[in-house]
Backbone as a printed PyTorch tensor [residue, N CA C, xyz], in Angstrom:
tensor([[[ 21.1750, -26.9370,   5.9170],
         [ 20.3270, -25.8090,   5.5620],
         [ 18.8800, -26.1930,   5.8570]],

        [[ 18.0810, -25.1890,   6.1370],
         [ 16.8830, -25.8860,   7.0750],
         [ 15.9780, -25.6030,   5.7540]],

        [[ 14.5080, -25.9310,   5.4980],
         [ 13.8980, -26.2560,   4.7350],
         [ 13.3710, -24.5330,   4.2420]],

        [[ 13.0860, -23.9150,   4.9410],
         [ 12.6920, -22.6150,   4.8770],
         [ 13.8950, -21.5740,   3.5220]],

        [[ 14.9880, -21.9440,   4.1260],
         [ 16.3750, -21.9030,   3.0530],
         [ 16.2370, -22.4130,   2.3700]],

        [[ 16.0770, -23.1710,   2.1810],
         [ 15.9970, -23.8550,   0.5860],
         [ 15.5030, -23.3590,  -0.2850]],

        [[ 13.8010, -23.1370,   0.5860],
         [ 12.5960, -22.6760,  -0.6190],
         [ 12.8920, -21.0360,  -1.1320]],

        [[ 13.7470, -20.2340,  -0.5360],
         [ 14.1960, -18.8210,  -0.3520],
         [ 15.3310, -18.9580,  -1.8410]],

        [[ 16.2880, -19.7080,  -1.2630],
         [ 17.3470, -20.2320,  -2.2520],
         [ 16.6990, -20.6930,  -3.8040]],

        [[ 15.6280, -21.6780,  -3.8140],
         [ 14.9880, -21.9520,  -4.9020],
         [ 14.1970, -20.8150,  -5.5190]],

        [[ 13.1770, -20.1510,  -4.9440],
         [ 12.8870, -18.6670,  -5.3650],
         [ 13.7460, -17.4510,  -5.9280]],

        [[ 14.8050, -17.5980,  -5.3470],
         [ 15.7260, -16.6470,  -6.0330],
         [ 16.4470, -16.7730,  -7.0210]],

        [[ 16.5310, -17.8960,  -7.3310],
         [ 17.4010, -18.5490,  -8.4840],
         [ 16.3370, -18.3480,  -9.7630]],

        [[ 15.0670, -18.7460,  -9.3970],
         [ 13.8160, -18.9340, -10.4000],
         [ 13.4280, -17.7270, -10.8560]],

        [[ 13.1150, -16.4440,  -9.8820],
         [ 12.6450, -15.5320, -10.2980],
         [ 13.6060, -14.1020, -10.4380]],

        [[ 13.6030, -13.7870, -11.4920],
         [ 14.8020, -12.4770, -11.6900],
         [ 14.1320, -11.5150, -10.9830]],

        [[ 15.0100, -10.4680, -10.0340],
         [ 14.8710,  -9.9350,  -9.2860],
         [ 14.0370,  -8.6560,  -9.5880]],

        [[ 13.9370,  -7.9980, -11.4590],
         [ 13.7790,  -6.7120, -11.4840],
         [ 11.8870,  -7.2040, -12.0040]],

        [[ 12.0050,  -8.6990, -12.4570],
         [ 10.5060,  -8.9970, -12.7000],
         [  9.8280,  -8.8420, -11.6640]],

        [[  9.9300,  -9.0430,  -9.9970],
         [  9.1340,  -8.9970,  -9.5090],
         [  8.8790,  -7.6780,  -9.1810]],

        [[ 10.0370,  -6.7710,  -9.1500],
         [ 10.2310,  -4.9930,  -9.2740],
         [  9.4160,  -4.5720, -10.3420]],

        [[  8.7510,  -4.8510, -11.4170],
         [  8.2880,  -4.2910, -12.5950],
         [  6.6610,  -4.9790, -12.4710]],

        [[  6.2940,  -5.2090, -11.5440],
         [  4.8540,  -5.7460, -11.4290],
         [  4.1600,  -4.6180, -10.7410]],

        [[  3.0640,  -4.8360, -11.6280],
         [  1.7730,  -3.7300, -11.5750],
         [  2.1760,  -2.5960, -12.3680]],

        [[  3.6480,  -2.8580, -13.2880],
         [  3.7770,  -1.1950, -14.1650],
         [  2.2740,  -0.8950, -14.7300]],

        [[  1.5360,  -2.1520, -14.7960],
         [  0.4220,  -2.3620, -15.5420],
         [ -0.8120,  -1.0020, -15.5290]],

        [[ -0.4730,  -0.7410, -14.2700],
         [ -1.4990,  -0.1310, -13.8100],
         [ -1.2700,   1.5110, -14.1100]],

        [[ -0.1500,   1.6660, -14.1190],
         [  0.6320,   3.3770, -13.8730],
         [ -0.0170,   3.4750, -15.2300]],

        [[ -0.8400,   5.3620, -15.1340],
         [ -1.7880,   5.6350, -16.1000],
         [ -2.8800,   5.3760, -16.4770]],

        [[ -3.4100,   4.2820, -15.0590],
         [ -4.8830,   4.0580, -15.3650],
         [ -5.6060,   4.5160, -14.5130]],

        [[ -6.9540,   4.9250, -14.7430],
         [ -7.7230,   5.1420, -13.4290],
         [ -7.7340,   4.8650, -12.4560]],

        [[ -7.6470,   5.4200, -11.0600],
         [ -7.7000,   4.7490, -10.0080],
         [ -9.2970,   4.0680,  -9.5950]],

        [[ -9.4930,   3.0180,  -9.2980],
         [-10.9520,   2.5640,  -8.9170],
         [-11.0870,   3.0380,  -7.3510]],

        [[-12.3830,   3.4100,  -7.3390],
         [-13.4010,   3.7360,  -6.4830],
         [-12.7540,   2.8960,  -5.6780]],

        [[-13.1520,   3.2640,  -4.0880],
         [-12.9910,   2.0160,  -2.9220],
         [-14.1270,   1.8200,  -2.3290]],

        [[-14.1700,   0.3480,  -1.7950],
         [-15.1660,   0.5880,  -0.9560],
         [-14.9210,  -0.3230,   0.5960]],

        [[-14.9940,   0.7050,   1.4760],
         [-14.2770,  -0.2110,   2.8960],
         [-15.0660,  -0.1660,   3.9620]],

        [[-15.5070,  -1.4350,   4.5770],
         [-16.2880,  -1.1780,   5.8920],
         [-16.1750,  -0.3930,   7.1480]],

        [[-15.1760,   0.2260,   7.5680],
         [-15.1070,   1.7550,   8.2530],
         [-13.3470,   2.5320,   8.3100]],

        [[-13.4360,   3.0160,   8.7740],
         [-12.1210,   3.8900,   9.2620],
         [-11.5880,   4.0190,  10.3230]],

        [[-10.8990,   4.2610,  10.7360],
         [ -9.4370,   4.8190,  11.8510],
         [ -8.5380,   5.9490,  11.7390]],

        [[ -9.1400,   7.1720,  12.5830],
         [ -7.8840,   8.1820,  12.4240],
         [ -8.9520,   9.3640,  11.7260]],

        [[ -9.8840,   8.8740,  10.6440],
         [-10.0460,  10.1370,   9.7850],
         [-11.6630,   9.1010,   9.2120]],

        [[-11.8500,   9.9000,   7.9980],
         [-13.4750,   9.1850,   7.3660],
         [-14.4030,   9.6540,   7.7480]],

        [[-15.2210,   9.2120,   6.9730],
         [-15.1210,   8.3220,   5.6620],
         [-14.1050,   8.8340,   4.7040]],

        [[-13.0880,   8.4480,   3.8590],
         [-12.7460,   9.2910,   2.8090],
         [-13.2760,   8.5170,   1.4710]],

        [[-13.4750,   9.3830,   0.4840],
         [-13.7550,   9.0430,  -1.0390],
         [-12.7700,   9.5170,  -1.8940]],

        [[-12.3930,   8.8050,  -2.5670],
         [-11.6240,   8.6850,  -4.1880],
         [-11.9250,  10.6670,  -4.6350]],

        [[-13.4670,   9.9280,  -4.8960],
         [-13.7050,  11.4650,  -5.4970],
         [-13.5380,  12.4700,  -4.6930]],

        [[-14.3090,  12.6040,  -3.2530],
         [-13.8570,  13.3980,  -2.6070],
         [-12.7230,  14.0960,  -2.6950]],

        [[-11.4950,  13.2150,  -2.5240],
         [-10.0100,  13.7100,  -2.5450],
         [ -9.8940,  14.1820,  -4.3560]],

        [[-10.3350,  14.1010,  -4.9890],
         [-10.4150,  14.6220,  -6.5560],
         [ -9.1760,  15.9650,  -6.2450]],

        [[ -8.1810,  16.4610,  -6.8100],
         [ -7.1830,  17.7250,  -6.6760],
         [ -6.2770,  17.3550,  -5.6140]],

        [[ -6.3170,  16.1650,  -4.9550],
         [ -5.3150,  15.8240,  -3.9960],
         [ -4.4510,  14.7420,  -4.4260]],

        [[ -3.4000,  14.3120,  -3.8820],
         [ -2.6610,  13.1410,  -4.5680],
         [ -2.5820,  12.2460,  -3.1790]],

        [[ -3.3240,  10.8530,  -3.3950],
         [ -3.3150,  10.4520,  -2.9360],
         [ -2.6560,   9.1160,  -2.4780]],

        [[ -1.2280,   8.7180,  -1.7610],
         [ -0.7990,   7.5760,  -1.3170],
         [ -1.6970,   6.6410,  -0.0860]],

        [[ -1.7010,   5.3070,  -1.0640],
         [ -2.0830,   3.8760,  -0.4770],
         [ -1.3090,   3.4880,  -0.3770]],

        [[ -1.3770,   2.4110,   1.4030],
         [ -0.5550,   1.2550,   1.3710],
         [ -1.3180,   0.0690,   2.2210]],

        [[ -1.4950,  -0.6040,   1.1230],
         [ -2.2350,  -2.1110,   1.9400],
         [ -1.4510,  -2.2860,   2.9250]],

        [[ -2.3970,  -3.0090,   3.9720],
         [ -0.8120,  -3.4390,   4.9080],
         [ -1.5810,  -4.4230,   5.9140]],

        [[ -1.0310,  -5.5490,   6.5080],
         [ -1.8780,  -6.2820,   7.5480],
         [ -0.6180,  -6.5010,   9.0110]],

        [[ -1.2520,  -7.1600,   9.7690],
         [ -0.3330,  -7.0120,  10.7220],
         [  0.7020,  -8.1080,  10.9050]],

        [[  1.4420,  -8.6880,  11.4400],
         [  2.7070,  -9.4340,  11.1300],
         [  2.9470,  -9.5840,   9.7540]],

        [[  3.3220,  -8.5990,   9.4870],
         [  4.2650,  -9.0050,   7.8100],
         [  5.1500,  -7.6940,   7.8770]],

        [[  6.4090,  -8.0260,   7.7900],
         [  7.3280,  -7.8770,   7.6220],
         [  8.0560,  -6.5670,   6.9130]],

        [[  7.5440,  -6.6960,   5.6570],
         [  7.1870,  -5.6940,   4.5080],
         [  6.6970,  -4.6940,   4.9910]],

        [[  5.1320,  -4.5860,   5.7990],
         [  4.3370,  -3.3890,   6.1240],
         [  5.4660,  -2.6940,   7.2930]],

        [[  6.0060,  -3.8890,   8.0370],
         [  6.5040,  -3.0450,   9.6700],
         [  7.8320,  -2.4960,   9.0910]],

        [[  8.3110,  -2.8440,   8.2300],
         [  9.7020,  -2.1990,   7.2850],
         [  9.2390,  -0.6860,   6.4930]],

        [[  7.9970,  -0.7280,   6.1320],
         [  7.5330,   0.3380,   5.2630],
         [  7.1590,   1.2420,   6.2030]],

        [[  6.6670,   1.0990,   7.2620],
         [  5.5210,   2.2550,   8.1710],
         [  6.5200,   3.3480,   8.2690]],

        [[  7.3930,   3.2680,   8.5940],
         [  8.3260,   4.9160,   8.9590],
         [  8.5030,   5.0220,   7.6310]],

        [[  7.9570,   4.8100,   6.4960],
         [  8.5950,   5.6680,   5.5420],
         [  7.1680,   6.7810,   4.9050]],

        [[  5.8030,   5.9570,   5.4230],
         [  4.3770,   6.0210,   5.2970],
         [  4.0990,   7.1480,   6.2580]],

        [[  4.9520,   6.8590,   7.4260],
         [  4.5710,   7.9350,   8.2940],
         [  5.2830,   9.3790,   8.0150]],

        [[  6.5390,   9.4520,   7.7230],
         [  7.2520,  10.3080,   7.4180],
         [  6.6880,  10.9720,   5.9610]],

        [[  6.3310,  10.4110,   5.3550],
         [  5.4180,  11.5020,   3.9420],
         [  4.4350,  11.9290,   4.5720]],

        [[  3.4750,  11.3880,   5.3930],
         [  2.4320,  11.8680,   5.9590],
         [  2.4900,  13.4050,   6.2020]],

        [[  4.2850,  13.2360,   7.6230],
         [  4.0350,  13.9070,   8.1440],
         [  4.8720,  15.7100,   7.2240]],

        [[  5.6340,  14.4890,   6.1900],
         [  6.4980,  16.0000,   5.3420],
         [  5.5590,  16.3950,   4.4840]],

        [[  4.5000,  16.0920,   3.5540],
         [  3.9360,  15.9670,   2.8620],
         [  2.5490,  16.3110,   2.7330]],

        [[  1.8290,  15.9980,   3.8330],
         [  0.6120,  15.8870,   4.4400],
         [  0.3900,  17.0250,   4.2070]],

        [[  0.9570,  18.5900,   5.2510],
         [  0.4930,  19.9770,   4.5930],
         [  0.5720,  20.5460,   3.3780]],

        [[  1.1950,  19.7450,   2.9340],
         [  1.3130,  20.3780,   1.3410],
         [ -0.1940,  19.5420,   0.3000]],

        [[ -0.5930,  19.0050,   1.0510],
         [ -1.9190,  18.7890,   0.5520],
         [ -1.8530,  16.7300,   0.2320]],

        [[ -1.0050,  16.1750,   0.2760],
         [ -0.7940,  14.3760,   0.0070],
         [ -1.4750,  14.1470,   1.2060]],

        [[ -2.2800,  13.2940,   0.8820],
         [ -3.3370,  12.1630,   1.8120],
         [ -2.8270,  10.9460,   1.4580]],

        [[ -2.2560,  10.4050,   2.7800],
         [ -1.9410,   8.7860,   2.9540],
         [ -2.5790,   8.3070,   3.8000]],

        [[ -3.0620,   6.9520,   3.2080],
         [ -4.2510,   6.6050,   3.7300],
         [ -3.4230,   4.7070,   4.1070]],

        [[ -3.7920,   4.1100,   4.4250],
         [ -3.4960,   2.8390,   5.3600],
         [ -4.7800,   2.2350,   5.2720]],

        [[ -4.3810,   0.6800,   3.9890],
         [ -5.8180,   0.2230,   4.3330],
         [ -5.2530,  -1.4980,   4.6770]],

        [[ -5.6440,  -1.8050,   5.7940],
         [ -5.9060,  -3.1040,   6.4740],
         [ -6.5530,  -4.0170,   5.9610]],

        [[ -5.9100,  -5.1200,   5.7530],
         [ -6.4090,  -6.3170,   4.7430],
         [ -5.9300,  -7.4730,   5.8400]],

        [[ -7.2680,  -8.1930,   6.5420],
         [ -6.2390,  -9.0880,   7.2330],
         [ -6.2680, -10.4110,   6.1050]],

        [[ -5.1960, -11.2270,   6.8540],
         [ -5.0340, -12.5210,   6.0950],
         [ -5.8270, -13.3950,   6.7680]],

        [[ -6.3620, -14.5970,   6.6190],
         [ -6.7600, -14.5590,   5.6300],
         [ -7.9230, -13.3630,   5.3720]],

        [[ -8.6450, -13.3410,   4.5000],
         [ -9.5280, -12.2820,   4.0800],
         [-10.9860, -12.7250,   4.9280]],

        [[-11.1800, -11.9310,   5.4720],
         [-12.3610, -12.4030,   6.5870],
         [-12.7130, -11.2160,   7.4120]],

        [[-13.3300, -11.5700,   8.8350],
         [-13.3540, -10.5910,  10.2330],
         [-12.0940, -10.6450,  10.7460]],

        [[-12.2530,  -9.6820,  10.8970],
         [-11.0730,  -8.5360,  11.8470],
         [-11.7060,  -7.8810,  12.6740]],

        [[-10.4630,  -7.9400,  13.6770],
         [-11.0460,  -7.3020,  15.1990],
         [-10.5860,  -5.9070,  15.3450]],

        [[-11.4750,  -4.7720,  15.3730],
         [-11.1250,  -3.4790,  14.6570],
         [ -9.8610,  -2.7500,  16.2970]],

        [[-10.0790,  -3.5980,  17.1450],
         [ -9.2510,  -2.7480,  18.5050],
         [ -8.2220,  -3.6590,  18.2400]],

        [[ -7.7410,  -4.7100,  17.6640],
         [ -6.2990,  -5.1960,  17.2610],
         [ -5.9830,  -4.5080,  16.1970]],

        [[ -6.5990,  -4.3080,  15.1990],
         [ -6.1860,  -2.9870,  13.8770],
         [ -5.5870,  -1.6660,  14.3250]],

        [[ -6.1500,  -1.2070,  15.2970],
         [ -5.7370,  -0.2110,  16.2160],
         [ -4.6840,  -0.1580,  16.7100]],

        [[ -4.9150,  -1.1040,  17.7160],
         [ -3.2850,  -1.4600,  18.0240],
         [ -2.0940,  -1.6270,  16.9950]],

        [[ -2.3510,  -2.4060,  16.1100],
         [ -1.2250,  -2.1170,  14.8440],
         [ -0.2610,  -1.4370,  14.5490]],

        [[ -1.9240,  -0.6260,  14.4130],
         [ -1.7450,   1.1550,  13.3470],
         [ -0.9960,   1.2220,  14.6000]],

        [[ -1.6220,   1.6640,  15.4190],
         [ -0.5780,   2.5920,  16.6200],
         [  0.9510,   2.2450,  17.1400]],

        [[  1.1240,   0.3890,  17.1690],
         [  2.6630,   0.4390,  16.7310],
         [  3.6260,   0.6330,  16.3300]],

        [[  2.6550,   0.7020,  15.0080],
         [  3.3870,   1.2250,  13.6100],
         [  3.4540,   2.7520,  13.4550]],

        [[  2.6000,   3.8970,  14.4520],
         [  3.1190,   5.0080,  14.4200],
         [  1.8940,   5.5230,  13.3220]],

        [[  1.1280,   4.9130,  12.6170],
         [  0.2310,   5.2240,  11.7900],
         [ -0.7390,   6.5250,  12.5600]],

        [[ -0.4680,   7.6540,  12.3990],
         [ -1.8200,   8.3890,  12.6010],
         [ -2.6110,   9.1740,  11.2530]],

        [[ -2.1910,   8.3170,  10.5360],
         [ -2.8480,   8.6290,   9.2630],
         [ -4.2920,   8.1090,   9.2300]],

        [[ -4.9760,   8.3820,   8.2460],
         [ -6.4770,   7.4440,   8.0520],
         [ -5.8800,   6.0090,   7.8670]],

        [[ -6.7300,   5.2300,   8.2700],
         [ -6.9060,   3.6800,   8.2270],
         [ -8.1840,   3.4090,   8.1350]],

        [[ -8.2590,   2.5360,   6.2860],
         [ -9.3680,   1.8300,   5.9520],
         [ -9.2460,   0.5280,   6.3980]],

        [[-10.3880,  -0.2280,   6.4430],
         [-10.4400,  -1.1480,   6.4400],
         [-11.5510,  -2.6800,   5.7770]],

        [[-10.6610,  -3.0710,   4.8670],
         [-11.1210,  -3.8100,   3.9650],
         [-10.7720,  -5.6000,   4.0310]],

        [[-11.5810,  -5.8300,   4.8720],
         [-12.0520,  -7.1930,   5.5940],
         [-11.7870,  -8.2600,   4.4350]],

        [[-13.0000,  -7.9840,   3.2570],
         [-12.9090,  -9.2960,   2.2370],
         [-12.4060,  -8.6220,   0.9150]],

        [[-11.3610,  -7.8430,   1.3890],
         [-10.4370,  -7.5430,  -0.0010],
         [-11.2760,  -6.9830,  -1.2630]],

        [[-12.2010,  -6.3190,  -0.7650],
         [-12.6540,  -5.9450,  -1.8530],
         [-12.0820,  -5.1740,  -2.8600]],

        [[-11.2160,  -4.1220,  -2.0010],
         [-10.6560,  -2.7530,  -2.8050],
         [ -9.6680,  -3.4010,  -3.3690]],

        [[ -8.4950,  -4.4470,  -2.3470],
         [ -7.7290,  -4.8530,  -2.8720],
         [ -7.5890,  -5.5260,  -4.0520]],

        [[ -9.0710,  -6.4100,  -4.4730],
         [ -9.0590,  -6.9850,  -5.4230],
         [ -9.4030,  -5.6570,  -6.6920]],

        [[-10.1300,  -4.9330,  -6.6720],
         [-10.2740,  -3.3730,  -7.1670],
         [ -8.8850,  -3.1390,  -8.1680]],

        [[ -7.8820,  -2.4410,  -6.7120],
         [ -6.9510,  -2.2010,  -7.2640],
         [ -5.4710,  -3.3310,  -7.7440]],

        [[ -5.4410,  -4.3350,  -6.7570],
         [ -4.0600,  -4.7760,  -7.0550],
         [ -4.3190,  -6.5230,  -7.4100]],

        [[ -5.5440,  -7.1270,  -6.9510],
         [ -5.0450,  -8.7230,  -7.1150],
         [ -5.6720,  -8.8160,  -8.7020]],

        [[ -7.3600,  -8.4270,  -8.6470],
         [ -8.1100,  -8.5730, -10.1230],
         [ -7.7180, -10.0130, -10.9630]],

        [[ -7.9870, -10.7270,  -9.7950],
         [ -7.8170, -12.3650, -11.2020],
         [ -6.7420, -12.4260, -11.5390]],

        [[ -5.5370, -11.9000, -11.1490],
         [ -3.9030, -11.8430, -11.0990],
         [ -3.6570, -13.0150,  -9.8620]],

        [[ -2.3050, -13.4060, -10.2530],
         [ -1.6200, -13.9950,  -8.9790],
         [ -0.2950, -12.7720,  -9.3700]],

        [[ -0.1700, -12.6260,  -7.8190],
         [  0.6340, -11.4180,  -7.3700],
         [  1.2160, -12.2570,  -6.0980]],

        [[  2.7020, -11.4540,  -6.2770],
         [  3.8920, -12.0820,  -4.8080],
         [  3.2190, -11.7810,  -3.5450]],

        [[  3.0480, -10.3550,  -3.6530],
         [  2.3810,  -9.7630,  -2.2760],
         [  1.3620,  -9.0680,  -2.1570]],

        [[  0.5580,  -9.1540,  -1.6260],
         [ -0.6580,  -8.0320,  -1.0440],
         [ -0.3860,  -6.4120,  -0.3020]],

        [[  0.7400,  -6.5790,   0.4910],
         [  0.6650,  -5.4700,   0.8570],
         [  1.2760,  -4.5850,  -0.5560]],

        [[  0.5430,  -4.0220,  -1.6800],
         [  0.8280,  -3.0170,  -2.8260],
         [  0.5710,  -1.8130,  -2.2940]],

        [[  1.8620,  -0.6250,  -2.9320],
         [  1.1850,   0.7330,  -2.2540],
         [  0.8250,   1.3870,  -3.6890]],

        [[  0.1390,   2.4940,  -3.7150],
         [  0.2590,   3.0300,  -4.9830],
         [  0.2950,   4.8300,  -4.5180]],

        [[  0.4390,   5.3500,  -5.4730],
         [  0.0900,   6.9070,  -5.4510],
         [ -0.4880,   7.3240,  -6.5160]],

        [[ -1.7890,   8.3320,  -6.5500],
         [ -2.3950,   8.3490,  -7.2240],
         [ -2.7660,  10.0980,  -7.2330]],

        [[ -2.5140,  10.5800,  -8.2730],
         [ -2.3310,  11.4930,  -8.7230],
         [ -3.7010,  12.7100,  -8.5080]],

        [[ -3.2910,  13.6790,  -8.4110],
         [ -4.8220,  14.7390,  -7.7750],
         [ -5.9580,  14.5870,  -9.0480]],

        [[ -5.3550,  14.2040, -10.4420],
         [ -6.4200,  14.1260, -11.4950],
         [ -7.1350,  12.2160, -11.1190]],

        [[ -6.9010,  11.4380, -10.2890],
         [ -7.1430,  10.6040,  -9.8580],
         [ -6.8310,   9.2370, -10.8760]],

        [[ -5.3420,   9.5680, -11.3880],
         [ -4.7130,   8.1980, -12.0730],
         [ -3.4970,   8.0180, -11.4190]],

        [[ -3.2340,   6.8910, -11.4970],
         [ -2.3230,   5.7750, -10.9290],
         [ -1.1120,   6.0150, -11.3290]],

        [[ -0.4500,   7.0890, -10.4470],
         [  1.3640,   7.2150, -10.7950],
         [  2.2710,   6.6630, -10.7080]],

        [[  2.2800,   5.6220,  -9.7650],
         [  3.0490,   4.7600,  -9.0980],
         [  2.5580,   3.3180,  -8.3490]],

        [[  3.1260,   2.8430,  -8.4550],
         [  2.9120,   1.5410,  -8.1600],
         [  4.0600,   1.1130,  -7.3690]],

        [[  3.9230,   0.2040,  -6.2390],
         [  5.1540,  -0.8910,  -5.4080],
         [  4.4490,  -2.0270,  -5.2830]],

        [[  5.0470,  -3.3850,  -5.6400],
         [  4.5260,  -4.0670,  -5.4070],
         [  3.8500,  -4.7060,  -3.9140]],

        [[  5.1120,  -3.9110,  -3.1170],
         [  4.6350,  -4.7590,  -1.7130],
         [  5.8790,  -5.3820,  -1.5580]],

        [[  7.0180,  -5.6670,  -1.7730],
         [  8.1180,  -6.2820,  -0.7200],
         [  9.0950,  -5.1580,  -0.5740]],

        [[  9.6650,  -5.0710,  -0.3810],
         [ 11.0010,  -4.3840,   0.5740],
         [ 10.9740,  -3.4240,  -0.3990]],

        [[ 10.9390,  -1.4360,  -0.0590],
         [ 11.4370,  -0.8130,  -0.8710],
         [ 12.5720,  -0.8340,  -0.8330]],

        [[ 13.1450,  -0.5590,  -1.8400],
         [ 14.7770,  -0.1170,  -2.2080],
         [ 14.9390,   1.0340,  -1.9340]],

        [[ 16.1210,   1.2580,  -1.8300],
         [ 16.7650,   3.0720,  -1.7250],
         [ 16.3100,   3.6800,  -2.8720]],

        [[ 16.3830,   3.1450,  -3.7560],
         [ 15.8390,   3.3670,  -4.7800],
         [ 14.5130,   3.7640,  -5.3360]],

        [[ 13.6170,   3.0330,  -4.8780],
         [ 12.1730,   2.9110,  -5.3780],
         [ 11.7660,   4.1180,  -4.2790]],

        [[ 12.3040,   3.9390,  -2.6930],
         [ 11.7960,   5.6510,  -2.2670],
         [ 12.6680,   6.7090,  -2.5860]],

        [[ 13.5740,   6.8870,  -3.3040],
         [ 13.7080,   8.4590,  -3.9490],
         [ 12.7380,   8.0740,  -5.2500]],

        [[ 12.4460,   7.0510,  -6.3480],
         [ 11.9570,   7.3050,  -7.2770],
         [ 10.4110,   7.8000,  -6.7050]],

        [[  9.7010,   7.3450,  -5.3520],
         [  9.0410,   7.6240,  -5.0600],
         [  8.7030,   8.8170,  -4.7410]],

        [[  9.4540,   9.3200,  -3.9880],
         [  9.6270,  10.5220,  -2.9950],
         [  9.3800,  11.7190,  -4.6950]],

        [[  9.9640,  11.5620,  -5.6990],
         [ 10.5860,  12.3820,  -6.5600],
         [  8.8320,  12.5420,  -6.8340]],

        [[  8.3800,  11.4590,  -7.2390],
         [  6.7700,  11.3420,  -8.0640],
         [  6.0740,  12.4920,  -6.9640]],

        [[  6.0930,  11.5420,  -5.5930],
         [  5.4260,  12.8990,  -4.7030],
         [  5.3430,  14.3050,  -5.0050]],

        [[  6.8170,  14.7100,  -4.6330],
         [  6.7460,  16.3980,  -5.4150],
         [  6.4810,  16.6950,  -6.3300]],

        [[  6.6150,  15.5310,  -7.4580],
         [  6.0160,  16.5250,  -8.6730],
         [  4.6610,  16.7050,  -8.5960]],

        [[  3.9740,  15.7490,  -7.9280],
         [  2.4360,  15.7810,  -8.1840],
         [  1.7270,  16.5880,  -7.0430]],

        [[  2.4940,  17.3160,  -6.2060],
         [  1.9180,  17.8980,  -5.1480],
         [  1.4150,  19.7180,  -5.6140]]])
């Protein structure tokens, strides 16, 4: 078994599967915080307040990870079922490490990934730390949330693999809040 297995094998044994599923409940019912991101892709500027009566889905996301390129058709597909009915999904770019980013490789990404949604972009994690890290240690960065047209925090994912599950529980939150 090669070393990579192991540490996978040791992680799974250690951490129960629904704890890492139940991270950030923390947040569902709290204000959403303000963002603040050095430019856009697709759409922008957008504001928090601005969108005030809209419900708005986030999904951090950077490029080679796994998680984001598993999630994008599901990001794109609310966009595109969802989108006229008034849901703004927005795509905000966090590269790893947290630094400069080259905004025509972000591009490229998004556009792999089918993203023609807005794309923020938040270089030194500011928002991210805002909404999802805050002096926490957290599994993953890429967190999505949805956030409700009165502008509180309905939902939360942590960021690894949705379940069949977590997008109908998702999908369900959508309609109600639309």
């Amino acid at each position: 078994m090669n070393a990579l297995a192991v540490q996978l094998a040791l992680v799974l044994t250690v951490i129960p599967v629904n704890a890492v599923c139940a991270e950030g409940e923390e947040l569902v019912g709290t204000p959403a915080p303000e963002w603040v991101f050095s430019g856009w892709m697709n759409a922008g500027p957008l504001t928090l307040k601005g969108l005030k009566g809209h419900p708005v889905l986030i999904r951090f996301w950077t490029d080679e990870c796994p998680f984001c390129t598993a999630a994008g058709p599901l990001f794109n597909r609310w966009h595109e079922r969802y989108g006229p009915r008034g849901l703004v999904v927005i795509g905000v770019y966090h590269p790893k490490p947290p630094g400069l980013l080259n905004e025509k490789e972000v591009q490229q990404a998004a556009r792999a990934l089918g993203m023609t949604f807005p794309i923020a972009l938040d270089p030194d994690w500011q928002t991210l730390h805002r909404y999802w890290i805050g002096g926490r240690v957290r599994a993953f960065t890429s967190a999505s949330f949805l956030i409700g047209p009165d502008g509180v925090i309905r939902y939360v994912h942590d960021g690894g693999f949705f379940t069949e599950a977590q997008v109908r529980e998702l999908e369900q939150i959508i309609q109600k809040v639309l």
